[in-house]
C-alpha positions as semicolon CSV with decimal commas, in nm:
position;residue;x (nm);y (nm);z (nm)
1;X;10,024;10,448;8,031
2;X;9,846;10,112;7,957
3;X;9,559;10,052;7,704
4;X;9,203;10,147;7,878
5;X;9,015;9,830;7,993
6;X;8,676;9,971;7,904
7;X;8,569;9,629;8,066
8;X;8,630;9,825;8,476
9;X;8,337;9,995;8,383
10;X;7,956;9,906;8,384
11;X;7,953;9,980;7,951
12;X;7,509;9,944;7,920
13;X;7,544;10,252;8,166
14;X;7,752;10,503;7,993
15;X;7,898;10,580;7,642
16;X;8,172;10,348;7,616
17;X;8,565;10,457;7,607
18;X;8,731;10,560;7,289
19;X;8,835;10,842;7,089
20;X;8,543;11,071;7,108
21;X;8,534;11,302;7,395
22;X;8,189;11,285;7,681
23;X;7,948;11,528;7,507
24;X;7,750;11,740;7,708
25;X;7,429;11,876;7,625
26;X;7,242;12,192;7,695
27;X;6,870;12,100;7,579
28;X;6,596;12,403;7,596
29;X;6,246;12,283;7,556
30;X;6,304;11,939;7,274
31;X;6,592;12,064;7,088
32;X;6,965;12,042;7,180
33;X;7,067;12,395;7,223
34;X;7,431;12,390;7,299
35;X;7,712;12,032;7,299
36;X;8,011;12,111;7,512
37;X;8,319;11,819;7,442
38;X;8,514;11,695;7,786
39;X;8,786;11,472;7,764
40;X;8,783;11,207;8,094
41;X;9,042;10,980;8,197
42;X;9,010;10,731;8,465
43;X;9,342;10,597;8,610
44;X;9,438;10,395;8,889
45;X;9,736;10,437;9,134
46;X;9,983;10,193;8,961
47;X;9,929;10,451;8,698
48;X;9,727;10,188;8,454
49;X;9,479;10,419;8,206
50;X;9,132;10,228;8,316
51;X;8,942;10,410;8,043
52;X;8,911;10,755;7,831
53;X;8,717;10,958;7,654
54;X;8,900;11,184;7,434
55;X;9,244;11,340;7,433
56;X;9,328;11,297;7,751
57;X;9,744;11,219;7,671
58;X;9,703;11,596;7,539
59;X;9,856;11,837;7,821
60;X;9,622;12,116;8,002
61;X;9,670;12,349;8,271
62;X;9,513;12,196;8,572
63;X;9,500;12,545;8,709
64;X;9,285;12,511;9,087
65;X;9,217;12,136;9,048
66;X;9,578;12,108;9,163
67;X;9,550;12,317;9,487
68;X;9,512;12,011;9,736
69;X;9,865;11,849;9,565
70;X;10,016;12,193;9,549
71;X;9,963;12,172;9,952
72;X;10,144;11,902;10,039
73;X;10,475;12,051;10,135
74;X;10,251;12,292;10,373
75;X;10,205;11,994;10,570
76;X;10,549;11,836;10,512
77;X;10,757;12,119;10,600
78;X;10,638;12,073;10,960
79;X;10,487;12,469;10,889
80;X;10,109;12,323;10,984
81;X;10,211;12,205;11,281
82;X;10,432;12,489;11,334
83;X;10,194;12,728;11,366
84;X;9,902;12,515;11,465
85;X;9,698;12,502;11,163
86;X;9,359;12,339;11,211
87;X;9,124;12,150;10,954
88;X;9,007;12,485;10,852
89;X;9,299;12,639;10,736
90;X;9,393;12,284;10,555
91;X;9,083;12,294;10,347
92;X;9,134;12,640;10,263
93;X;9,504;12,586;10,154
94;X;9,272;12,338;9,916
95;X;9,019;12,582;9,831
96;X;8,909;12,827;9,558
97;X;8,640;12,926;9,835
98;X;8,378;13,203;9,725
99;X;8,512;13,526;9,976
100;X;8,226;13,415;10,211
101;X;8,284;13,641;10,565
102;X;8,413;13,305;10,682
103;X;8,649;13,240;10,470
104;X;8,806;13,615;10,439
105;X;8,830;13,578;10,862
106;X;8,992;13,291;10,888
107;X;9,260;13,363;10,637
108;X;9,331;13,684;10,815
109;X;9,350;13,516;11,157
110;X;9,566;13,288;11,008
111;X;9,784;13,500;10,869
112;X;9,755;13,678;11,188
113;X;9,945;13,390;11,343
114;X;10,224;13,430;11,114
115;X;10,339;13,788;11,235
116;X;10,197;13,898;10,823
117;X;9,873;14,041;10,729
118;X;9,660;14,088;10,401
119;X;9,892;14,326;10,215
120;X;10,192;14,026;10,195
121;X;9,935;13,818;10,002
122;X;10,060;13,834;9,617
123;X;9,758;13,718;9,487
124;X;9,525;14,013;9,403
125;X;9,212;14,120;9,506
126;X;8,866;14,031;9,313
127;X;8,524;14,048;9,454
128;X;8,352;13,742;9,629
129;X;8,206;13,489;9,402
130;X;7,835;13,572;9,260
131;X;7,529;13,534;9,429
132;X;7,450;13,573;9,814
133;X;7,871;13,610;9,899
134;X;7,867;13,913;9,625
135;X;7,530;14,056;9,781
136;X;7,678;14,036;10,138
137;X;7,991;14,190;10,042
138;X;7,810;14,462;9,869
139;X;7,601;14,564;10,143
140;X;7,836;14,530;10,410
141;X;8,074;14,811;10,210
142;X;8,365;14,607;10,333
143;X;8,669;14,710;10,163
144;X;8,799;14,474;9,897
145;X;9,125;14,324;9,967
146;X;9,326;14,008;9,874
147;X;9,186;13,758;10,168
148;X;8,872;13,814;9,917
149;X;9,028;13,624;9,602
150;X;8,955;13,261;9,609
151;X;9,298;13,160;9,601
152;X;9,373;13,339;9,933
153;X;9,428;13,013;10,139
154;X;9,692;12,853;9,920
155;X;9,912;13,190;9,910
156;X;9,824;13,194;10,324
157;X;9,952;12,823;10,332
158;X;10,270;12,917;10,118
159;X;10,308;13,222;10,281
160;X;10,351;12,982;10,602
161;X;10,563;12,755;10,427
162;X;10,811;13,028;10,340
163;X;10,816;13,202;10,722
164;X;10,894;12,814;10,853
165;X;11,185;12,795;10,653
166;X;11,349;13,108;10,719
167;X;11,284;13,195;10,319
168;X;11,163;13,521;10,190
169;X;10,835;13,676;10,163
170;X;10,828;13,930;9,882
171;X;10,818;13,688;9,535
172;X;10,695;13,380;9,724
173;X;10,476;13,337;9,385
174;X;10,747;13,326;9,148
175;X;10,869;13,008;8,984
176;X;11,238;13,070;9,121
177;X;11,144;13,101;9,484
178;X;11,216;12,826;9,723
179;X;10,809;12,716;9,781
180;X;10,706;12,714;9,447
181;X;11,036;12,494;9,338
182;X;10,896;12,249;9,626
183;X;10,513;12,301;9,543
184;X;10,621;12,244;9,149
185;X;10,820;11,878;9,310
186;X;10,519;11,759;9,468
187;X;10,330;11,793;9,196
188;X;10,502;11,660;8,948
189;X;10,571;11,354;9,188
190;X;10,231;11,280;9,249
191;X;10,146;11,297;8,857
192;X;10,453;11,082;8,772
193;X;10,581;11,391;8,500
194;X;10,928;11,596;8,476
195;X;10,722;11,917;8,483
196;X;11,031;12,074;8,326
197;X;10,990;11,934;7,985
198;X;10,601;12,046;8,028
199;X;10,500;12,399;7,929
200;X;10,468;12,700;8,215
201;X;10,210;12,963;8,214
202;X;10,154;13,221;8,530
203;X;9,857;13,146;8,710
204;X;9,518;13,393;8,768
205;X;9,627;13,439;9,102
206;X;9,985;13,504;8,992
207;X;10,204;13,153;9,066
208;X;10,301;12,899;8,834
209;X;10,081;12,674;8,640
210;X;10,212;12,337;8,476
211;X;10,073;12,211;8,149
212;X;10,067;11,812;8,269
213;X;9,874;11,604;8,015
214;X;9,509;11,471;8,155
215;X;9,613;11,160;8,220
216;X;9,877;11,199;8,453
217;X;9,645;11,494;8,622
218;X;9,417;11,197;8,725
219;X;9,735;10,939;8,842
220;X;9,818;11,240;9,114
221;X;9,414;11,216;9,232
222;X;9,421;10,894;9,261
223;X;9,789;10,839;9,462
224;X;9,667;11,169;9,633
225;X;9,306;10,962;9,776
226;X;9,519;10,569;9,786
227;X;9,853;10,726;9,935
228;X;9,958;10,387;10,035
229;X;10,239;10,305;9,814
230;X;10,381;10,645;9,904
231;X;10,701;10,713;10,117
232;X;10,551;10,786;10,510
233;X;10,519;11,113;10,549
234;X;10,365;11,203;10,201
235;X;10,090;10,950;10,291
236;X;10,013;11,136;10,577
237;X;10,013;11,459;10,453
238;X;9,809;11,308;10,184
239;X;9,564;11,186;10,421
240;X;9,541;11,477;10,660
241;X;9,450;11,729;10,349
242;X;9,176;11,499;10,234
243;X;9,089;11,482;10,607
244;X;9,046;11,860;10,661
245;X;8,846;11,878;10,274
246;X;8,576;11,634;10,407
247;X;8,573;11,822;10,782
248;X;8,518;12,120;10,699
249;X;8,374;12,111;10,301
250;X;8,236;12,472;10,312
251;X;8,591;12,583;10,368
252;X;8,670;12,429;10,045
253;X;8,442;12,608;9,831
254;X;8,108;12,762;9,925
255;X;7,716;12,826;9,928
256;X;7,588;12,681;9,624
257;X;7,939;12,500;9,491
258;X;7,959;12,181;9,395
259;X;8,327;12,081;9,586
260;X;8,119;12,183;9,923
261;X;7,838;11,954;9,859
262;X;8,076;11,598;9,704
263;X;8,286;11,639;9,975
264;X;7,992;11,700;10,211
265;X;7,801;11,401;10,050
266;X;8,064;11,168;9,986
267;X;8,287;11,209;10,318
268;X;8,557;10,981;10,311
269;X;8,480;10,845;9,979
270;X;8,564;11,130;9,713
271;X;8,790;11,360;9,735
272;X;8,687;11,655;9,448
273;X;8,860;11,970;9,328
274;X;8,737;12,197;9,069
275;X;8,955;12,419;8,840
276;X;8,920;12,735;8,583
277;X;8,900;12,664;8,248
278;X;8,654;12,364;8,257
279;X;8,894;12,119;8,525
280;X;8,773;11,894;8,771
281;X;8,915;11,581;8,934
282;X;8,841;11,368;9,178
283;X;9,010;11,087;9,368
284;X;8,827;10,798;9,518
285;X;8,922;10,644;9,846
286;X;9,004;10,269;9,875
287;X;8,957;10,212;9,478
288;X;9,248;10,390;9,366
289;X;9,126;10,578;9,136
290;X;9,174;10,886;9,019
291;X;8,957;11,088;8,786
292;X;9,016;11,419;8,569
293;X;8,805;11,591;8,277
294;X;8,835;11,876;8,120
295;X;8,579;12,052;7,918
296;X;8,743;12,163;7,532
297;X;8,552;12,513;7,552
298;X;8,623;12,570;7,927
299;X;8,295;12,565;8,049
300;X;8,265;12,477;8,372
301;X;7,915;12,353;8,421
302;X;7,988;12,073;8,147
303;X;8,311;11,925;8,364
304;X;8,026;11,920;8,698
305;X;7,821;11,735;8,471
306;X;8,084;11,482;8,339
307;X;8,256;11,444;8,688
308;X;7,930;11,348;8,818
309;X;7,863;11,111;8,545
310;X;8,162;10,974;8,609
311;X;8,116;10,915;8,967
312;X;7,793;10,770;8,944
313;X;7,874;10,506;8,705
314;X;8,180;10,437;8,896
315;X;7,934;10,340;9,211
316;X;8,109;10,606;9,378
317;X;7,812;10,712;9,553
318;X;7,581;10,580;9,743
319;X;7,177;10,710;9,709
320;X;7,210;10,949;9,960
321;X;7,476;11,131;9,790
322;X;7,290;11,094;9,426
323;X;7,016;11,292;9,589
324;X;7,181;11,576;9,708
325;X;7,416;11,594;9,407
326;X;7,108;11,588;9,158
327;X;7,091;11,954;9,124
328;X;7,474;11,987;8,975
329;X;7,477;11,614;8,816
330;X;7,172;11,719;8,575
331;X;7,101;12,086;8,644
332;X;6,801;12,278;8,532
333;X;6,821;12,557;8,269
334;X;6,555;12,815;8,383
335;X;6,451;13,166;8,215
336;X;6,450;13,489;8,420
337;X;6,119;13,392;8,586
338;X;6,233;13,090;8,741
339;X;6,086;12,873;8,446
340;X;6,236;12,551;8,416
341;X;6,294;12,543;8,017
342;X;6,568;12,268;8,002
343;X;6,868;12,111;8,169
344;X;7,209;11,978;8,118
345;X;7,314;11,572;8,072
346;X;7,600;11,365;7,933
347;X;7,503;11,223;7,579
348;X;7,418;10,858;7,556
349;X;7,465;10,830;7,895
350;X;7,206;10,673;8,166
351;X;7,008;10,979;8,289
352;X;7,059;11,062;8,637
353;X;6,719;11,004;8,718
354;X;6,764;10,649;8,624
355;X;6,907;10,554;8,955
């Protein structure tokens, strides 16, 4: 990729582009508590580095940040329309939801439709993501099963994929099997990389994951959001994902998460995935641009933090949107009473409350 042109961005506002990665701090009281180091890369469609912070030609597993690229032969295939899959069932072939009630339903109605139920997802069960969803689950005493895991509607979209074709179920998630060898295409189309001459790990929820550096992770965002220079029917299957994220946002993610509220705040804008392991990316609409940090120590509260950083200084949204994405773009450390005792922000960066 080209040189970054550190000039794109608005340099008085943020730490300027270079070798050092976006430093995140973790301030209780006046002191700096904890620094967590994300590497950022901006990069536009023709695949032109606009600017970077850190290692970001260093490969890392994208892991769940990849989920709404990894759909794209879902909708290709014809196996959406096949079986009359809705703008739910899109964003939750995007998600890494939280096990809500409504998201374990629909992914057993959907998988309903496809003559299969629960027990053919190869994904493993865990419980519902903390907070109220964990709460609700416990009280309920509903019995734990795989639509629970947050990666239940990607298998439930491959799972379609695979009845479409005529292909077999059992081992849909291995790298040999016909969906994965087209899931692995797309995405290593999209990022412009020969995934073959990339590491493979196995994914937590059991299919492949693709070491692809950071760089190239934020070129597939940002052809993935500006799809225009794309063969026809990968633009619209790019276009009808991102569609379904910002229709039905909750489906995405959650109560609480940060995907659910950029995608409910900037609708049409920004397209935003999160990932384990400190990964987020983002993709904005009409300024083909992708975006993709990664935080060094895998937290993920410092890659919200940079991501929003990012997005701000990029004027990707408006003041609406800064509003209701204050509480993840600078969030408050508090003690078990509730005591607001310090918060998180980018180093050298304008503070969020400065716009």
């Amino acid at each position: 990729m080209t040189k970054p042109d550190s000039a794109v961005l608005d340099a008085p506002a943020l730490a300027p582009p270079g070798p050092e990665p976006i430093l995140v701090e973790v301030t209780r009281g006046p002191l700096v508590e904890s620094r967590h180091a994300v590497d950022a890369a901006v990069v536009d469609a023709s695949g032109a580095l606009v600017a970077a912070w850190g290692e970001v030609d260093r490969p890392i597993y994208p892991r769940s940040a990849s989920k709404p690229l990894q759909a794209l032969p879902l909708v290709e295939s014809g196996a959406a329309d096949a079986f009359g899959l809705g703008a739910k069932e899109l964003a939750l072939a995007c998600a890494s939801h939280s096990g809500e009630p409504v998201h374990v339903e629909t992914v057993r109605a959907w998988l309903g439709r496809l003559g299969l139920s629960e027990a053919d997802l190869e994904c493993g069960a865990h419980p519902p993501r903390g907070g109220m969803p964990l709460e609700h689950f416990i009280r309920s005493g509903t019995a734990l099963g795989p639509a629970h895991n947050n990666c239940s509607g990607k298998h439930s979209g491959m799972l379609s994929h695979a009845v479409h074709r005529g292909e077999p179920i059992a081992g849909y998630v291995e790298h040999e099997h016909p969906v994965q060898r087209r899931v692995a295409a797309a995405l290593g189309e999209l990022c412009g990389v020969d995934l073959a001459n990339w590491p493979r790990g196995v994914d937590g929820c059991s299919i492949p994951t693709f070491a692809i550096p950071l760089e190239s992770l934020a070129l597939g965002l940002a052809r993935f959001a500006n799809p225009d220079a794309l063969a026809p029917e990968r633009q619209a299957a790019c276009r009808r994902l991102a569609a379904a994220m910002w229709e039905e946002p909750y489906m995405v993610a959650g109560l609480g998460r940060c995907c659910t509220a950029i995608l409910g705040a900037a609708a049409g804008r920004v397209v935003a995935k999160t990932g384990a392991e400190g990964v987020y990316v983002a993709g904005l609409v009409g300024r083909g641009l992708g975006l993709a940090v990664k935080a060094r120590d895998g937290a993920g509260r410092a890659a919200e933090v940079a991501l929003l950083a990012l997005l701000v200084h990029l004027a990707a949204l408006d003041e609406a949107a800064r509003t209701a994405l204050a509480p993840f773009a600078a969030p408050e450390v508090r003690n078990v009473r509730g005591r607001v005792v310090g918060r998180l922000a980018a180093a050298g960066w304008r503070p969020w409350s400065a716009f």
